[in-house]
KEBA-477014 format. One record per residue (C-alpha): x, y, z. Coordinates in pm, whole numbers, padded with zeros to 5 digits, always signed. Each point is the difference from the previous one (the first is absolute). Layout:
BEGIN
XYZ ...
! end
This chain:
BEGIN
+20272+13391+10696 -00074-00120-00370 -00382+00023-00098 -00124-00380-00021 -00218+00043-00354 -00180-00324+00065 -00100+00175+00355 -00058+00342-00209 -00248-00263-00257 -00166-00165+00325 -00037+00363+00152 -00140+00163-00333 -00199-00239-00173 +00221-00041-00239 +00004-00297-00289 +00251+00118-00218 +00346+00211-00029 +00156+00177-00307 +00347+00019+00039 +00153+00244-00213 +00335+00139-00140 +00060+00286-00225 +00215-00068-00293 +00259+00261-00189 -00301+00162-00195 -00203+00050+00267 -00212-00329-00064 -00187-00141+00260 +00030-00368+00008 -00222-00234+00287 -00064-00334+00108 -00367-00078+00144 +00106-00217+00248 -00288-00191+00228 +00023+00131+00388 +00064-00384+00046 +00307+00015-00143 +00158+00345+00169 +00204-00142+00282 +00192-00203-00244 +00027+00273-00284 +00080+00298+00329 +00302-00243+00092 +00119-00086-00422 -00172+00233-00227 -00217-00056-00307 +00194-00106-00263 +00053+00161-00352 +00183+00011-00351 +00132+00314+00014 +00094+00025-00366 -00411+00031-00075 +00011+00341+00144 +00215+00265-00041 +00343-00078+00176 +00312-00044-00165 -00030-00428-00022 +00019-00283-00199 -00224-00291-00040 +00290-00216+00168 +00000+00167+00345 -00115-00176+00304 -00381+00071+00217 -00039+00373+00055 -00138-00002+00347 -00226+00323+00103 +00040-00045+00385 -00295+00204+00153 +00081+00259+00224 -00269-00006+00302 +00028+00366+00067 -00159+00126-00332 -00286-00229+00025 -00306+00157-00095 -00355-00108+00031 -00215+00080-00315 -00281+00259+00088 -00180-00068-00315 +00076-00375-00014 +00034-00082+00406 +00095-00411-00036 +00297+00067-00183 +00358+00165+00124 +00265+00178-00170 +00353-00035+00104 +00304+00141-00155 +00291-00271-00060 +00342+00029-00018 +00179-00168-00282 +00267-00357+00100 +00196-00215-00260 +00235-00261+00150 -00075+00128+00353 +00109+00355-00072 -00136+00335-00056 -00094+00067-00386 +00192+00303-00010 -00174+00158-00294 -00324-00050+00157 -00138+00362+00102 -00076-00060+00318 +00242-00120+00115 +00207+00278-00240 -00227+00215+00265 +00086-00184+00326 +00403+00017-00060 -00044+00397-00043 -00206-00012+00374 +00267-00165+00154 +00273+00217-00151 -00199+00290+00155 -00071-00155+00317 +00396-00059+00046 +00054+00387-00096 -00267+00055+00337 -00247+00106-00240 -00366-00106-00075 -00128+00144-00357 -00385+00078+00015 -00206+00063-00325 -00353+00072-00097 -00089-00017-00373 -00264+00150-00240 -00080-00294-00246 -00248+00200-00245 -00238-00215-00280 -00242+00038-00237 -00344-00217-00026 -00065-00067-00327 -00241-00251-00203 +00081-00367+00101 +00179-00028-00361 +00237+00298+00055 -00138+00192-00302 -00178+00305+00111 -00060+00183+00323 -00279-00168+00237 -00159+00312+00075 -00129+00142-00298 -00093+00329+00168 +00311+00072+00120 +00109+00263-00239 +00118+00298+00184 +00261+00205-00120 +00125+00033+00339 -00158-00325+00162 +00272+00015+00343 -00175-00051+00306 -00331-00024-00227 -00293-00034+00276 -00251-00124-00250 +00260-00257-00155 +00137-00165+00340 -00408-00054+00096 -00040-00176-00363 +00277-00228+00097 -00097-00027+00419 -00097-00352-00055 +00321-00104-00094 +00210+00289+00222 -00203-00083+00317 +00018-00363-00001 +00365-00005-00048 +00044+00320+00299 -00226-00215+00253 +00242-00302-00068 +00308+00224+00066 -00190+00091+00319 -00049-00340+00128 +00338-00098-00097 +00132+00294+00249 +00212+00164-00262 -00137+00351+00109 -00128+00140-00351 -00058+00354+00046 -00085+00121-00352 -00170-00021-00377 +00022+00169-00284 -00053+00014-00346 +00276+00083-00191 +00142+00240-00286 -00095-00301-00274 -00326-00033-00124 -00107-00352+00172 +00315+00029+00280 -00011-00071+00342 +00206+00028+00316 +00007-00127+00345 +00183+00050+00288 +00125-00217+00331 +00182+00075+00221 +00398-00019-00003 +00215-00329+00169 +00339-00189+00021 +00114-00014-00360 -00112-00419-00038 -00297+00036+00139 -00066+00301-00224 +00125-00251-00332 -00243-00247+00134 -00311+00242+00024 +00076+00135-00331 +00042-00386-00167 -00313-00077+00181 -00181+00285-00119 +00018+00002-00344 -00131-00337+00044 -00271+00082+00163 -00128+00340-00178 +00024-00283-00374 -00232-00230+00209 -00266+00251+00126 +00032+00212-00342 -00011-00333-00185 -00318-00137+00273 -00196+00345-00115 +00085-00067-00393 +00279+00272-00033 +00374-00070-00053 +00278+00185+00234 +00308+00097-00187 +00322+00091+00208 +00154+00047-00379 +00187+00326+00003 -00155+00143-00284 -00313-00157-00141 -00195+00283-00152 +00202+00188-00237 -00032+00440+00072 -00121-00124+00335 +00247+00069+00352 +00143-00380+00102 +00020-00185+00278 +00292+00070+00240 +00055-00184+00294 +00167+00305+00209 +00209-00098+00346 +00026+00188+00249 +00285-00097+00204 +00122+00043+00379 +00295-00165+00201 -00076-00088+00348 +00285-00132+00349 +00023-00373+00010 -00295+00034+00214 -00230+00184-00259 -00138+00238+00254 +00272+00292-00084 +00036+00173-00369 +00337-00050-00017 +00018+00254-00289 -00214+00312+00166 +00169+00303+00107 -00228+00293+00010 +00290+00225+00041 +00143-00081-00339 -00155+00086-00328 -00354-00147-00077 +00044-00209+00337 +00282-00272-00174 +00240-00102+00213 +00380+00006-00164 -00041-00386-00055 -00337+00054-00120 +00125+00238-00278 +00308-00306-00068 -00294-00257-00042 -00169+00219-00222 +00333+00066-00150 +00052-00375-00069 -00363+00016-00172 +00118+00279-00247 +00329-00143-00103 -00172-00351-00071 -00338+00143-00111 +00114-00028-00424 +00069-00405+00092 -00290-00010+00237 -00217+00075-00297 +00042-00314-00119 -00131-00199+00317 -00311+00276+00075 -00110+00066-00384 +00056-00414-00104 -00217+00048-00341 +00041+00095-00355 -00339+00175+00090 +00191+00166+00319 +00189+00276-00247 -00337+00092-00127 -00112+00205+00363 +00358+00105+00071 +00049+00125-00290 -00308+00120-00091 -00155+00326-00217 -00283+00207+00205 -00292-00238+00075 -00388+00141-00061 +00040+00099+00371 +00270+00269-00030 +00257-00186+00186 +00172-00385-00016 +00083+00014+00366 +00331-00210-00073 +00365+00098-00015 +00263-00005-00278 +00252+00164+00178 +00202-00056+00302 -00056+00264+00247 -00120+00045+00332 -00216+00291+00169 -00171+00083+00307 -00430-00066-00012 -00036+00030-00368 -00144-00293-00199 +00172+00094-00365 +00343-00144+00182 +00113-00393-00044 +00055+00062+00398 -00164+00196+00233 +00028+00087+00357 -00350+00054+00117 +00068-00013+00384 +00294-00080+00262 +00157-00350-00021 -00157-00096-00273 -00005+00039-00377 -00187-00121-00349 +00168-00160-00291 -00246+00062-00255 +00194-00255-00292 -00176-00304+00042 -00271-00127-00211 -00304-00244+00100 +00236-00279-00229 +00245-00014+00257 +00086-00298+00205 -00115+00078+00347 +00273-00198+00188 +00296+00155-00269 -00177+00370+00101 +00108-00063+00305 +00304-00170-00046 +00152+00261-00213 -00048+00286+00212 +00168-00157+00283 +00275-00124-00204 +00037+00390-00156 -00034+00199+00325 +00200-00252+00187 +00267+00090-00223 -00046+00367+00018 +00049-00051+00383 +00359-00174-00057 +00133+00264-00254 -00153+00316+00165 -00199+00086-00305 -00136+00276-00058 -00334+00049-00176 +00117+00364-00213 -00159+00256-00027 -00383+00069+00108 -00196+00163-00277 -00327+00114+00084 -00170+00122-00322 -00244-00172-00224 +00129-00244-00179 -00239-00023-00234 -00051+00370-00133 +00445+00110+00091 +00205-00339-00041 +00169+00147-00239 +00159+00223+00232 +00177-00306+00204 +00341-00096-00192 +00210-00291+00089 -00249-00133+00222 -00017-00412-00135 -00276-00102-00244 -00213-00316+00018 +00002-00273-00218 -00162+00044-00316 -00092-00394-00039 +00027-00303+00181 +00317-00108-00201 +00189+00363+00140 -00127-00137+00329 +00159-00328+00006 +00282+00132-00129 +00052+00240+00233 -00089-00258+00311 +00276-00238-00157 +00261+00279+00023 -00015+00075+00340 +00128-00222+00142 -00056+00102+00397 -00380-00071-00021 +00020-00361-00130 +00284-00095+00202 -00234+00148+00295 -00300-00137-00146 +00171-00371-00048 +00224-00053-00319 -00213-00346-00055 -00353+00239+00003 +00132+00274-00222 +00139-00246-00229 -00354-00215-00042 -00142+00332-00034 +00192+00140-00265 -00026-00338-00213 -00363+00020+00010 -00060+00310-00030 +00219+00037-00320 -00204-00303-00151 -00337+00177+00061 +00172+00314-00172 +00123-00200-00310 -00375-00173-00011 -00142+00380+00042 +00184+00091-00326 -00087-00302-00179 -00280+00083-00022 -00161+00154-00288 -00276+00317+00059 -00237+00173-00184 +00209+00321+00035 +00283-00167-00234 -00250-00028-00282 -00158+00299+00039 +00324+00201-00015 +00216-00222-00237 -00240-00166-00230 +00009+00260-00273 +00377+00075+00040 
! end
């Protein structure tokens, strides 16, 4: 039975509703919309111009309408008369079928008629700095190794508490907190779910970790590299496919190697032979190529891949296998689109499944100190152009991913790349001035 929201605003105290949608860049675009005024927007959807954000539209197309879907609602801990509620995008009476979440929800059902339910849990990492971006917000935190920095995480347990105890309330069973490898970097954990319920917890909290960093006069950045020398933020999946029911791992074995079922290792396969394209969708930023790409940070170690290779529980791998049924893509950045995270990886290990792939061969050395030693194994992009080009030649993933999607994305994306090198930096004079 469909969740009344005017009953869920009656029941809650509620006076008003955001209903969002995520746009191609990851943008999150709302409506405040008086509780008054649910039933009718529940049944027709707030409307909006969708060329104002970024989708692939013109100024001439009809009423984008965000139709809130009642299952996502959430009730703001830190704000408790207003709602959020994830819409899904309508022109004309039909699916927008560029719009991510919907991107998403096509990938869910292609899953669900393969008998398979795709379960996630993500690690969106950030950095609190001065409300003005410029500089770190703890001034103290200087460590050379500052990971899991007790002193550091205590400076910040306003901000880190506030936004756990939420988590708590909201029943998303967080279980962990961390400071991270970056001067000024955090982490936090909750606990793993179906794969649109994941994209909607992630959407939801970067929203709510700006608000409570922005309530406490810090700034949140999900950017994935903001402090130059510094580790960035990754947004590392770890990924596990469950029976239609989503009570059995479809994909354990713990009589095969590393306890992956032979599917499991064809999903994973599908991962590996899409992961160069992928790249594109889970490092979305000129900025991306700067942490997968990256020199030794003050730390010792970037934490983030530029290879293609998989391993058993060892973190210097783009995947790793850390326990049965399950396994960590450690690509993605905190720039990517939480509803195309999802999306993608369905779409790539779905395909893996249909062509038996297999993932190659499992290396289990550091990457970091022996890469060197791995030959032929595929290298990452080197900058988001590379990406994009390498997303528009295979031609498997956007047909998978929706032909109308990959072709918005591309378009935009190539536009943002074009503005990127319009642009004239510092770096230009400084090395060409005198020539």
């Amino acid at each position: 039975m469909t969740l009344s929201l005017e009953k869920f605003a009656t029941d809650n105290g509620i006076k008003y509703f955001m209903i969002s949608f995520t746009d191609l860049f990851g943008g999150q675009r709302a409506k405040l919309v008086p509780a008054q005024a649910i039933a009718e927007m529940q049944e027709d959807g707030a409307g909006f111009a969708g060329f104002a954000t970024y989708l692939d539209m013109t100024p001439a197309f009809p009423d984008m309408l965000a139709v809130p879907d009642p299952s996502s609602v959430i009730q703001l801990p830190w704000k408790p008369e207003v709602a959020w509620v994830a819409g899904n995008c309508v022109m004309d009476g039909k699916l927008v079928n560029q719009a991510p979440r919907n991107v998403l929800i096509n990938q869910v059902e292609k899953a669900k008629a393969a008998g398979l339910r795709v379960k996630t849990g993500i690690e969106a990492e950030f950095f609190l700095l001065t409300q003005d971006g410029s500089e770190l917000s703890d001034e103290y935190d200087t460590a050379a190794k500052p990971c899991y920095d007790q002193q550091a995480v205590m400076r910040r347990y306003d901000v880190i508490a506030e936004i756990c105890d939420y988590m708590l309330k909201l029943g998303w069973g967080p279980y962990q907190n961390d400071h991270e490898d970056a001067n000024g970097q955090f982490e936090m954990n909750f606990e793993f779910d179906d794969v649109l319920k994941t994209a909607d917890k992630h959407s939801f909290f970067k929203f709510m970790t700006k608000s409570i960093a922005e309530k406490h006069g810090m700034r949140a950045t999900f950017m994935p590299k903001p402090v130059e020398g510094l580790t960035g933020n990754g947004c590392h999946a770890h990924i596990s496919v469950w029976d239609k029911s989503g009570k059995v791992n479809a994909f354990a074995d713990n009589k095969n190697e590393l306890g992956l079922s032979d599917k499991g290792y064809n999903f994973l396969g599908g991962i590996m032979k899409h992961a160069t394209a992928m790249a594109a969708i889970t490092n979305p930023t000129v900025n991306s190529y700067k942490r997968i790409n990256a020199p030794r940070t003050t730390s010792g170690a970037t934490w983030a891949p530029n290879t293609v290779t998989w391993t058993g529980n060892n973190r210097t791998h783009m995947v790793r296998v850390p326990g049965p049924g399950r396994f960590e893509l450690r690509l993605p950045d905190g720039a990517t689109n939480p509803y195309l995270l999802q999306a993608v990886i369905i779409a790539a290990g779905i395909h893996g499944l249909e062509i038996n792939a297999d993932p190659g061969k499992r290396y289990d050395i550091d990457m970091y100190a022996e890469g060197y030693k791995v030959k032929g194994a595929p290298k990452l992009p080197l900058n988001l152009l590379d990406a994009l080009r390498i997303f528009d030649k295979d031609k498997a993933l956007k047909e998978s991913l929706g032909v109308e999607f990959s072709n918005a994305f591309l378009k935009l994306k190539h536009e943002e790349w074009t503005s990127f090198c319009s642009h004239f930096s510092s770096w230009e004079k400084e090395n060409t001035l005198d020539i």
